[in-house]
N, C-alpha and C positions, 0 to 999 in steps of 0.2 A: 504494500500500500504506500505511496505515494506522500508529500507532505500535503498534495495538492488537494489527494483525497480525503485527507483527516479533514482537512479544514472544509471542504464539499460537507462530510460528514456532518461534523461537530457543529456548523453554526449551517446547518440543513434547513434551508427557503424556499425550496421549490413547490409548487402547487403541481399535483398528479389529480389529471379529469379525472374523472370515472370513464371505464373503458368503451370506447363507442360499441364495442359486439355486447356488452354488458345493461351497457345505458338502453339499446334498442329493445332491449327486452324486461327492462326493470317494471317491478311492480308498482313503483310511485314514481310518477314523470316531475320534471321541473316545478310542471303549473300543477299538481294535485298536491304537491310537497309545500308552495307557496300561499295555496286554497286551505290548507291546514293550518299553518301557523296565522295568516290572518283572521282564520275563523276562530283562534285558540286567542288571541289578540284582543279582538272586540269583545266577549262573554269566555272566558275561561272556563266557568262554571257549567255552560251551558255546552260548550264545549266537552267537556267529560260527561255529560250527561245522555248527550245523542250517541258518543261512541256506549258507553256503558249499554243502553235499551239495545243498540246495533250487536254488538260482538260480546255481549256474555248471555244466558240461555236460563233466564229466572221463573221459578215456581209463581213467586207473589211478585205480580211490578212496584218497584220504587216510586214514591210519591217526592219523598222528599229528594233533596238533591244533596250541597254539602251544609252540613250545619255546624255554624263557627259559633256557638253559643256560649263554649266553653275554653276556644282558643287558646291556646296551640296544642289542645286535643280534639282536632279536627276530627268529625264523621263525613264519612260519604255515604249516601243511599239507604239510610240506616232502616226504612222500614220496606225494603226489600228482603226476598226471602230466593234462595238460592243452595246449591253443593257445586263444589269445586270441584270432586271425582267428577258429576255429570256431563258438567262442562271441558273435561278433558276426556272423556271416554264414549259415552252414550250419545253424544252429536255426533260423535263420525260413525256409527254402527249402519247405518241403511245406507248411506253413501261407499262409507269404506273401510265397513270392518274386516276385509281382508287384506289391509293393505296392513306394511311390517311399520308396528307399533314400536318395538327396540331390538335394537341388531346389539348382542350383547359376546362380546368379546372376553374371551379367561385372560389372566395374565399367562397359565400353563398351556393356550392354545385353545382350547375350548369353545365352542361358538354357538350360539342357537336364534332364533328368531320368535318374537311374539308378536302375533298383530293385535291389531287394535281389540278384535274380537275375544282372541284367546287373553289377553291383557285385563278386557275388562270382567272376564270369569273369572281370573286369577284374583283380582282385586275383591269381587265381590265372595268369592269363598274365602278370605283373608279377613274381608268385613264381617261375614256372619262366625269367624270361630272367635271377633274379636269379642262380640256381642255374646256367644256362648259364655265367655270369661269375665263378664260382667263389665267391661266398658259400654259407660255411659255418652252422651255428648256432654263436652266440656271435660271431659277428665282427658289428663295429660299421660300420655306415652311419649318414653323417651325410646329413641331410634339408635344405637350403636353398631354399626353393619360393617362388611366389606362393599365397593361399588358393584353391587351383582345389582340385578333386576328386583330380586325381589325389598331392596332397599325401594326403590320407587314403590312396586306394590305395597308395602307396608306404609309409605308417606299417603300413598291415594286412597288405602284402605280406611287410616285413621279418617282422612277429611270425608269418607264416602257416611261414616256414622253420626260424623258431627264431633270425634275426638279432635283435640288439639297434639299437632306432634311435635317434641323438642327432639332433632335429629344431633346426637354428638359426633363429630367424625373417630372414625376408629383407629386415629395414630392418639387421641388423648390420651390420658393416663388415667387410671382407675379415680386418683385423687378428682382430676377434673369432671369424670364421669359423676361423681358423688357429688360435689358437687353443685352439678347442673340436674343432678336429681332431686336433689333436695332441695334447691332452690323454686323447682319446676311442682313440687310436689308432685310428681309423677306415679300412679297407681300399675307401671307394669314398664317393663323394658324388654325391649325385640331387641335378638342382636343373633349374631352366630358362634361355630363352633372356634372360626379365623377366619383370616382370609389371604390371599397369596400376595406379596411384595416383593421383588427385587430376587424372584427366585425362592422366598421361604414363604414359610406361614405365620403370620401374624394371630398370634391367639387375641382372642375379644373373650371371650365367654369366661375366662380368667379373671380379666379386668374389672367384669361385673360383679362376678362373686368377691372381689377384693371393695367394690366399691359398696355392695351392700352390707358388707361383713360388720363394721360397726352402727348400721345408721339404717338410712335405706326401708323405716316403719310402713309408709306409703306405700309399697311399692309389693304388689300382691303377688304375681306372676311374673315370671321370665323366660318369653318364649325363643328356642333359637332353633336357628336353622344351620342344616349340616352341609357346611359346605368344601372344607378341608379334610374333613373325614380323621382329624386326630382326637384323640379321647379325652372328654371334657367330664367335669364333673357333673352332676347332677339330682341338686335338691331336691327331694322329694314332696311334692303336698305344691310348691314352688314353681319349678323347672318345666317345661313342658318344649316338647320338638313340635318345629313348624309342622313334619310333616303328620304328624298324630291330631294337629289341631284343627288342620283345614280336613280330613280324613271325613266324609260323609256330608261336608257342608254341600250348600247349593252354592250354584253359580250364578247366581241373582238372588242382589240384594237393595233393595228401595232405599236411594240415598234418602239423609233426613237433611232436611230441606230448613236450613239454619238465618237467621238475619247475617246481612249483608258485613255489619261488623263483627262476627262471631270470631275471636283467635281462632284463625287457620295454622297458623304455627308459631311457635318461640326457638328463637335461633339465638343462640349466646354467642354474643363477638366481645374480645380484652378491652378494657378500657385502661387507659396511664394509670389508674391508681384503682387499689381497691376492687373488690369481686368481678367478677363476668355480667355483662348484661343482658338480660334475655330480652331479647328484641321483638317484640308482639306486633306479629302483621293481622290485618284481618284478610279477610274472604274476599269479598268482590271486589276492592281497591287493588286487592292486590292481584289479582289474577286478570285484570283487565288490564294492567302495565303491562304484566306478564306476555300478558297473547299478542296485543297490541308493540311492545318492544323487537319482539318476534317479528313479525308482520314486515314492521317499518326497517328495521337494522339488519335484521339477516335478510332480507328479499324471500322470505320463505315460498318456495313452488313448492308446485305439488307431487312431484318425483327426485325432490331432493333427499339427502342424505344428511342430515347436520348430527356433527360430533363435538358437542363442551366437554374438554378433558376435563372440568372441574367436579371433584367428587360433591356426593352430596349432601355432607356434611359442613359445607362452605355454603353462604346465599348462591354465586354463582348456579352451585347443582340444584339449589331447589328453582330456580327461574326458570334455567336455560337448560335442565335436563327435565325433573320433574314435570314440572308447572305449564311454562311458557311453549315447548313448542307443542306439547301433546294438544295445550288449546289450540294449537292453531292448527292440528292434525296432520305435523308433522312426523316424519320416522326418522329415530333418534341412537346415534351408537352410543353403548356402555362399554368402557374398558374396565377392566379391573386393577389393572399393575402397575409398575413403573416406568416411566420412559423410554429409559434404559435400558430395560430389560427383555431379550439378552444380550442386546446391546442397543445402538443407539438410532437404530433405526428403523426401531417398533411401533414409532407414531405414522410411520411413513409407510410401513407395511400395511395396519391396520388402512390407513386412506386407500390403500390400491388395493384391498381383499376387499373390503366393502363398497369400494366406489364413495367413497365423501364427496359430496360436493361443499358443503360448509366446513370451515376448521376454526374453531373458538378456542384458544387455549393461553397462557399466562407470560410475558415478558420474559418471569424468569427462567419457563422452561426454554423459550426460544434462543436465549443465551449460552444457555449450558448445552445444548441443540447446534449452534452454532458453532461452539466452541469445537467440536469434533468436524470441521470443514465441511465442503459442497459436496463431496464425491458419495456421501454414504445417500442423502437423500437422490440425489443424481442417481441411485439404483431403482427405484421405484417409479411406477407410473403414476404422475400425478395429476394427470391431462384433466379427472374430472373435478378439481378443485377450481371453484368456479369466484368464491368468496372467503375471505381469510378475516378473524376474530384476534383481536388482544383485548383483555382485561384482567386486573389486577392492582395493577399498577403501572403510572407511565413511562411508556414504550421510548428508550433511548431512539435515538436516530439512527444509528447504526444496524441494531437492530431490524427496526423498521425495511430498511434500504435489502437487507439478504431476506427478509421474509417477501418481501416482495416482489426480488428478483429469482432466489433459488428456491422457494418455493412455492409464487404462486406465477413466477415464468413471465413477472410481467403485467397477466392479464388479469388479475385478481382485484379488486378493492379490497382495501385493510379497512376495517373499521376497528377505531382503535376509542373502545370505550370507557368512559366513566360512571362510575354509581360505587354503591356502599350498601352494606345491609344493612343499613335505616332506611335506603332509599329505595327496595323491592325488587327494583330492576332499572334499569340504563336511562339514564339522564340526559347525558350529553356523547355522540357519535354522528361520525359519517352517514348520511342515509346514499347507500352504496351509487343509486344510479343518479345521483342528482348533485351529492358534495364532492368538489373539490378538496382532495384531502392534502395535510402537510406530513410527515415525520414528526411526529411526537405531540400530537398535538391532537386532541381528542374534538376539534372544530369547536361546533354550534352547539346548543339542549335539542332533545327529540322534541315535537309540538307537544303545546299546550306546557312546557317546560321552564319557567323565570330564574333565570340563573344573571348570575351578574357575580362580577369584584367589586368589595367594600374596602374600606379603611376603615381604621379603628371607631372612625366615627360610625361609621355604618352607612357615611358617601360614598355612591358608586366613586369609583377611580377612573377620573378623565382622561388621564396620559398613559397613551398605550404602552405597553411595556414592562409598566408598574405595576408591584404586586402587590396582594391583598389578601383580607376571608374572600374565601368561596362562598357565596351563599343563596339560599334557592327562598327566593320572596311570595312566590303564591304556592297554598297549597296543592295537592296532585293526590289523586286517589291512592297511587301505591306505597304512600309514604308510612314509615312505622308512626304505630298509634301510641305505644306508651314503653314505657321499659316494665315490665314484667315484676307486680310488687314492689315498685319504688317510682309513682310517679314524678315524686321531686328532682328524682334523678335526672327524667327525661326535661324535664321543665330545665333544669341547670345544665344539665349538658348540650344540649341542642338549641334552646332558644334565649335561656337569660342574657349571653352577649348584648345583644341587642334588642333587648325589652322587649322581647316574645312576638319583635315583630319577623324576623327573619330566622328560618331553619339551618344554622351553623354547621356547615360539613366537617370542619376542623382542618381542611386542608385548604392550601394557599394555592394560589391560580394569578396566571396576568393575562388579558387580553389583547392581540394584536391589534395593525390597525385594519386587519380585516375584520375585526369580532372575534376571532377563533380563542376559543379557550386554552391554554396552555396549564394543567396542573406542575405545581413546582413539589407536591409531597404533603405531606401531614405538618398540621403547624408545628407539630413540636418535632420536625424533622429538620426544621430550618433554624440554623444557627447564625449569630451575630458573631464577627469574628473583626475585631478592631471598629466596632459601631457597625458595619456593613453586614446586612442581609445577605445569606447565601441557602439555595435552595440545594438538598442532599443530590436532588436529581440531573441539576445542570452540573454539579462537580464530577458525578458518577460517569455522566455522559462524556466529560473533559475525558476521562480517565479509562471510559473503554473506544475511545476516539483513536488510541494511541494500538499501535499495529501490536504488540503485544499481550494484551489486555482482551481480556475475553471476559471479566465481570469484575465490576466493582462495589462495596459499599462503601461510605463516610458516616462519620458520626462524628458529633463534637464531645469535646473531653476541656476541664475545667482549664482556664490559661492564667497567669497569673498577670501579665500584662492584657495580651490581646483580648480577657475576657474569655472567649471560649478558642481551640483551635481544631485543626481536623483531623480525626484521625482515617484512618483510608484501610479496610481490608481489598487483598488486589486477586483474582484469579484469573493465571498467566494461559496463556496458549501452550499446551507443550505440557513440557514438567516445570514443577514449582522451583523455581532461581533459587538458589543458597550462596550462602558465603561471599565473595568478591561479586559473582554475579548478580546475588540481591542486592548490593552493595551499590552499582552501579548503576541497576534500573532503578532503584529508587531515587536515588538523583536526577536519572530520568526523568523520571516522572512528575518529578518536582515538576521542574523547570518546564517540561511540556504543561500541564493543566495551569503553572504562572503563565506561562505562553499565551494560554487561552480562556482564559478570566480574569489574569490579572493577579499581582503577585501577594495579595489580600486572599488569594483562592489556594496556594499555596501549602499542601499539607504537611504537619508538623512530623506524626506518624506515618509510614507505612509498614505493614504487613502482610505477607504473604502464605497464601493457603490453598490448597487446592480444591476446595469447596466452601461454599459460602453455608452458613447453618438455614439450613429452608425449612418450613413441615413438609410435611407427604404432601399439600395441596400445593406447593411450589412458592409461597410467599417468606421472604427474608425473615427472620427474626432479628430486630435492629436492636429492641431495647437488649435481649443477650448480646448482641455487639455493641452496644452504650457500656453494656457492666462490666464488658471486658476491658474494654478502652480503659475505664473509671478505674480498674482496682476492685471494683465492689462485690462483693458478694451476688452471687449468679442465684436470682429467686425463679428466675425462669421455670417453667417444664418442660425441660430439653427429652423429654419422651417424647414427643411430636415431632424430634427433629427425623427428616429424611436418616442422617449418620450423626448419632450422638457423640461419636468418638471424634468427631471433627476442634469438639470444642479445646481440648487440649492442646492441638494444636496454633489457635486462634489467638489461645493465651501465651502462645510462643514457647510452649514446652515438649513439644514434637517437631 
């Protein structure tokens, strides 16, 4: 690479149309794309109120619309009456319940297909042995799975009764499991025997029984499903196998037909300080984002293929694998494994055995993906890849540039999105045949969407460039309703900034001067280094800009003068540099990201490692690289890490 091309790279300007064979055939042209946001412009309200009657499939119609009576605990459609299973299963049955409902992939090879039809018998015999076991609506099941199918079954079966489900992902740790059980008050947990990762078996059904062991009163039943086939214990009076439970049931079952704000699910995301917050979505707000997100971002046809590598124990998987496309009667791939696994060109296999035409998957895998060069996807047919997905977090430039060129060839639109699980599903993205898209830069809001940058005052910011809050000024159906037992919580974390009139993302954004959103990270990812604001993400970006650099993090660490400084973990191209050779790049490296930010940009630390600490869903663990930086003691739960054993290293003792 070139100095020519770093700098092409690193300060990346170009606007890429949407591709003319792409655009001729998109689902939302120019003028219906511009017939939306003016229509979402003049009546917002009224606006989610036509889509709402049009694209969700209600028992009782909604009278009311939103009711701000108790602001900024927003209802939408509250005296509607509705099921979420319905609306993802039982509308496509006379149409198309022979069409493939989930194309589900082993990590060991394994493959099978369910369509809509067989999906929603599975569902419905899953709902009635729930109801044999004495769940009610409104009582909470917690979900601890491997990404098999019948993790979805089990999420459609709860919403098919009227249960609320808290889905844990199954890299947590029994501790976290407990938890989020107890917090959840949960009267029963599905989970399995393990499930396959990186070539082993990850036992779960272990973790349970450690997480109920001291605690865990609620929590009546524990059904699992055998899916490793290794020998698990089993409670008596307690324990019960999927396959003994569903054993006789029927295969219809009469969803119960709930108000439109009924918890649909509680999904626990970390907050800076202090417990887990279980994030309470309701029913129809959110599954109208859901299908609708679908619709507009991925161009969903009707013989497409779409694969979210995100499991579903992340929001990601309950939108974009559960929720979101099955409403819009899409057919949808599950993987179960690792990337990697058996090597690294298993995401690329899976697209050319099933024909994907969508590919939704995370920054960070596409780095660590890249890091092994062009040649391994270069083995693979990837002709039917028609639309490419980032979300997670914002997409370096770099990045960007090889996902577009070696793997979607060029002829791909990225939509490179933003959202949060407070926010249900996708905010701001490319609408594929109509945006102009940039490298790293997640555009415009989807319609009916108020997003802006504030200052501290809570003043939009005039001068483009400048950064700020991120923050979304009108309500939206998909938005979370409360934090789960702690509404102060929600009140303080999300809206007291700015007197409860605007919904605080917590992460910082600048806007160009074409409008385009630019997220810069989590506010507390942005450090002040000599008075000067520096966003994690543009240093990161300096830092894999550089031809040996295949992924970076930064964090600040306390400075005695400068206030705070940077510290920089680096994962190299190759093997990890030692001795004179680290010695050398890290000087490097200085002096390139001084180069290109400025010598204020400048990191004090660097360290090298050959993997970054991720979980199994592929998102950094930054605050355990804050605590390493710091000296401080590691509170973390490095049990979610993809390799725990990384961390020793990290701390420079490996």
């Amino acid at each position: 690479m070139t100095d020519s091309n770093i700098e092409s790279i690193l300060h990346e300007n170009r606007s890429f149309p949407p591709p003319l064979a792409f655009a001729a055939k998109a689902r939302i042209t120019p003028a219906e794309f511009a017939a939306l946001n003016t229509e979402a412009a003049r009546d917002n309200v009224a606006f989610w109120t036509r889509l709402a009657r049009e694209e969700l499939s209600w028992h009782t119609k909604f009278k009311q619309t939103l009711d701000d009576s108790q602001a900024p605990n927003y209802r939408w459609f509250a005296d509607g009456m509705l099921n979420a299973s319905h609306n993802c299963l039982d509308v496509h049955l006379a149409a198309n319940g022979d069409k493939p409902a989930i194309i589900f992939e082993g990590e060991p090879g394994d493959s099978h297909t369910l369509t809509y039809r067989q999906l929603t018998a599975e569902v419905c015999r899953f709902a009635n042995a729930l109801k044999a076991q004495g769940i009610q609506p409104g009582d909470r099941i917690v979900i601890y799975m491997p990404m098999v199918p019948e993790a979805v079954i089990a999420m459609q079966a709860c919403a098919r009764i009227g249960a609320t489900h808290s889905v844990v992902f199954g890299g947590f740790s029994a501790n976290s499991l407990r938890d989020r059980i107890n917090d959840a008050g949960a009267k029963m947990v599905i989970t399995a025997d393990g499930g396959w990762r990186g070539g082993r078996s990850i036992e779960l059904k272990s973790a349970v029984d450690a997480a109920l062991a001291d605690n865990g009163k609620t929590v009546g039943k524990v059904i699992v499903l055998k899916r490793t086939g290794e020998p698990v214990a089993m409670q008596e009076g307690r324990d019960l196998w999927w396959s003994d439970v569903v054993k006789g049931q029927r295969d219809r079952c009469e969803p119960a037909w709930v108000g439109a704000e009924h918890p649909l699910f509680l999904l626990y995301t970390s907050g800076s300080t202090g417990k887990p917050k279980g994030i309470q979505h309701s029913t129809a707000g959110y599954l109208l984002s859901a299908k609708l997100t679908s619709q507009w971002v991925f161009d969903l046809r009707d013989d497409d293929v779409f694969w979210c590598t995100a499991d579903v124990g992340w929001v990601t998987g309950h939108t974009y694998v559960c929720y979101g496309p099955l409403a819009a009667g899409a057919t949808i791939v599950m993987y179960e494994g690792a990337p990697m696994h058996p090597d690294g060109g298993r995401f690329w296999k899976i697209c050319e055995k099933h024909g994907v035409t969508i590919f939704y998957t995370a920054p960070t895998a596409l780095r660590a993906l890249m890091k092994l060069g062009d040649g391994i996807p270069a083995k693979y047919d990837l002709s039917k890849l028609r639309l490419l997905g980032s979300v997670g977090e914002p997409i370096n430039p770099e990045a960007w540039i090889w996902y577009h060129t070696v793997i979607g060839g060029g002829r791909c639109p990225i939509v490179d999105t933003w959202w949060q699980t407070e926010t249900g599903a996708i905010m701001a993205s490319p609408i594929p045949g109509v945006t102009a898209t940039k490298p790293g830069s997640c555009t415009t809001p989807v319609p009916g969407i108020d997003m802006a940058v504030v200052d501290d005052n809570g003043n939009p910011v005039g001068n483009p460039e400048q950064g700020g809050w991120l923050v979304v000024r009108k309500p939206w159906p998909g938005m979370l309703r409360t934090i789960w037992g702690d509404n102060a919580r929600y009140l303080s974390t999300y809206w007291a900034r700015f007197g409860n009139c605007y919904y605080v993302a917590g992460d910082t954004a600048h806007q160009d001067q074409d409008g385009y959103f630019w997220c810069m990270g989590r506010a507390d990812d942005v450090f002040k280094v000599s008075g000067h604001r520096l966003g994690t993400m543009e240093v990161e970006s300096a830092f894999v800009a550089h031809p040996r650099v295949a992924e970076a993090a930064v964090v600040s660490r306390p400075h005695d003068i400068k206030g705070e400084s940077i510290f920089a973990y680096v994962v190299c191209r190759g093997t990890r540099p030692t001795g004179t050779d680290a010695e050398q790049l890290s000087a490097e490296l200085r002096e390139f990201v001084g180069k290109e930010l400025g010598a204020i940009a400048k990191p004090d630390d660097i360290r090298f490692a050959d993997n970054l600490p991720k979980t199994r869903s592929g998102k950094i663990m930054r605050r355990l690289l804050r605590a390493i930086a710091r000296d401080e003691k590691i509170t973390e739960d490095i049990s979610t890490l993809e390799n725990p054993a990384i961390v020793e290293q990290l701390r420079g003792r490996a």
